[in-house]
N, C-alpha and C positions, 0 to 999 in steps of 0.2 A: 350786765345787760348787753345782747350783741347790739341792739340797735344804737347804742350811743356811740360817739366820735365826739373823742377829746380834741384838744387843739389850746396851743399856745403860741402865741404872737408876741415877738419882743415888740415895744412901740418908743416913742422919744414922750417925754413929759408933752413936747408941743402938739400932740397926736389926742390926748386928753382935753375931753370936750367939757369944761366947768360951766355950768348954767345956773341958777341960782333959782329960775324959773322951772327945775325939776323938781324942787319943792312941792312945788302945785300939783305933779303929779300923784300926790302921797294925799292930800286932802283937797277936791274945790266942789262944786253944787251939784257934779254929777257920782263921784266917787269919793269915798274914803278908806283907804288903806284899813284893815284892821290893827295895824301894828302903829298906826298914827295916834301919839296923844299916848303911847302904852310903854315904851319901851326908852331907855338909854340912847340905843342907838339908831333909832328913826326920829323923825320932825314929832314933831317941833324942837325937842331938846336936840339933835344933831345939826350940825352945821359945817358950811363947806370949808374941805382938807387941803384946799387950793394951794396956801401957803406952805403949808408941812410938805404936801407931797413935793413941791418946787426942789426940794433940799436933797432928794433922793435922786439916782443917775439911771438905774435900770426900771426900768418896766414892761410889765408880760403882762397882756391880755389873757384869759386863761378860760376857758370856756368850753359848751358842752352840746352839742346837738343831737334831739331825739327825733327820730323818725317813729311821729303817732302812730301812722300806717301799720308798720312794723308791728311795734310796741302793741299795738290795741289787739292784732289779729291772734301776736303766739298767746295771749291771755284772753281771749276770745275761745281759745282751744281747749285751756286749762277750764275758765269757766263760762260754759258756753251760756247760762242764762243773765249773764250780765251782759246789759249794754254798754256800747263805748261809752257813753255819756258819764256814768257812773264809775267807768275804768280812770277816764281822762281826771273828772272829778277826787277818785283817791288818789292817781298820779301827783294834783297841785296840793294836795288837805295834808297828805303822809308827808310831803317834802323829799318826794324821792329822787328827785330832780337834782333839787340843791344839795343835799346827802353825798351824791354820786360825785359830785360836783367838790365840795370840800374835801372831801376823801381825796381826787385826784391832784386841789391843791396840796393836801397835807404830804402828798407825797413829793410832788415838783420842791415844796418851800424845804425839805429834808436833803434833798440832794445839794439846795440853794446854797442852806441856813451856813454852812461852814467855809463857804467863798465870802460870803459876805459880813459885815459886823452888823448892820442896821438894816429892817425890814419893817414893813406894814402891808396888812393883807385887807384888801377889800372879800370879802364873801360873798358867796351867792343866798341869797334869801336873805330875812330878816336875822338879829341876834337868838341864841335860842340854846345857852351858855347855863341860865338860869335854869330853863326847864327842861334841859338835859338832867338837873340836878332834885328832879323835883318838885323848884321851886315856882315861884313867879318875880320878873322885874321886879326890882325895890320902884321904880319909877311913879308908878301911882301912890306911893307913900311918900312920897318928898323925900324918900330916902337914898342916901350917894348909891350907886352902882357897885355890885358885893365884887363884882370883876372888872375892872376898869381895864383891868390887862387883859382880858380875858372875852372880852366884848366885840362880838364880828358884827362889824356895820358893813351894807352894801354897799354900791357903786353909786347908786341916788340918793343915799343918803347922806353922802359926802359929797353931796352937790356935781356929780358927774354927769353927765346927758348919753348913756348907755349907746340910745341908739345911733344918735351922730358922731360918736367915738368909734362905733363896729363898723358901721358904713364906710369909716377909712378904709377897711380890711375886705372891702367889698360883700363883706353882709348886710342886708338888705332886712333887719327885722319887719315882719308883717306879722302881729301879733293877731292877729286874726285867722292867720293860718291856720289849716286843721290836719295839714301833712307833719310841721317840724313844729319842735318849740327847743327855745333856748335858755340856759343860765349862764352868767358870766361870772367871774372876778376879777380883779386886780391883785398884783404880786411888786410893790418896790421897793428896790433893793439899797443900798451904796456899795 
């Protein structure tokens, strides 16, 4: 997609915003994640990486900006009796966002994977390992995780505060925005 612009950011560990209170964001009386209470690697079963990632030396911001504008109008052309509303709507449902988004880590962490011995990758969107496979999370069966290695947790669900971690970088998330929207991950290395 032309409208997207990648970008990656080396950061220091101390750059990495841990909150514990981004939790909240995933379930409280106004919102609930659908992925809350379902899956391995969101809340309530995820908890924050704070310690682990301490032990790792590199870090890259890795991330994704779409321009709606853009985006809405060449598919506005293609199908002109859809509205935006419905365009944006399959935009977040389909996960084409995140998609575009691991695809460009998959490529970064390939160039990485052989400078370094030891990595962990935050992802963009929820885990989705499982139903890539067909399946659904063991999670609502009490049963262990079929991929334990294989499990992409995001940035909030390792206890990360996204927004005041990017605002280092001078991004300014306004998720109410109707011009850009964003994905993010995490990439660290030793």
């Amino acid at each position: 997609m032309r409208e997207l612009k990648f970008f990656i950011k080396p950061l220091k560990f101390s750059d990495i915003i841990f909150d514990s209170n981004v939790f909240s964001y995933c379930k409280n009386e106004k919102f609930t994640c659908p992925n809350y209470g379902h899956s391995w690697a969101c809340p309530p079963a995820s908890t924050s990486l704070e310690r682990e990632f301490s032990h790792y030396k590199h870090f890259y911001l890795i991330g994704v900006k779409l321009n709606l504008d853009k985006y809405i109008k060449r598919l506005q052309k293609k199908f002109p009796k859809k509205k935006r509303e419905r365009l944006i709507n399959e935009l977040y449902r389909k996960k084409i966002l995140e998609r575009e988004l691991n695809n460009f880590i998959i490529t970064f962490l390939e160039k990485k994977k052989e400078k370094h011995e030891n990595f962990f990758i935050l992802w963009a969107g929820s885990c989705d390992t499982c139903e890539l496979e067909g399946k659904r999370c063991t999670y609502e069966e009490n049963e262990p995780c079929r991929y334990p290695e294989k499990m992409k947790r995001g940035m909030t669900s390792a206890g990360i505060n996204t927004v005041e971690t990017v605002k280092r970088f001078g991004l300014n998330l306004n998720w109410k925005n109707e011009k850009y929207t964003y994905r993010f991950g995490l990439a660290c290395f030793n």
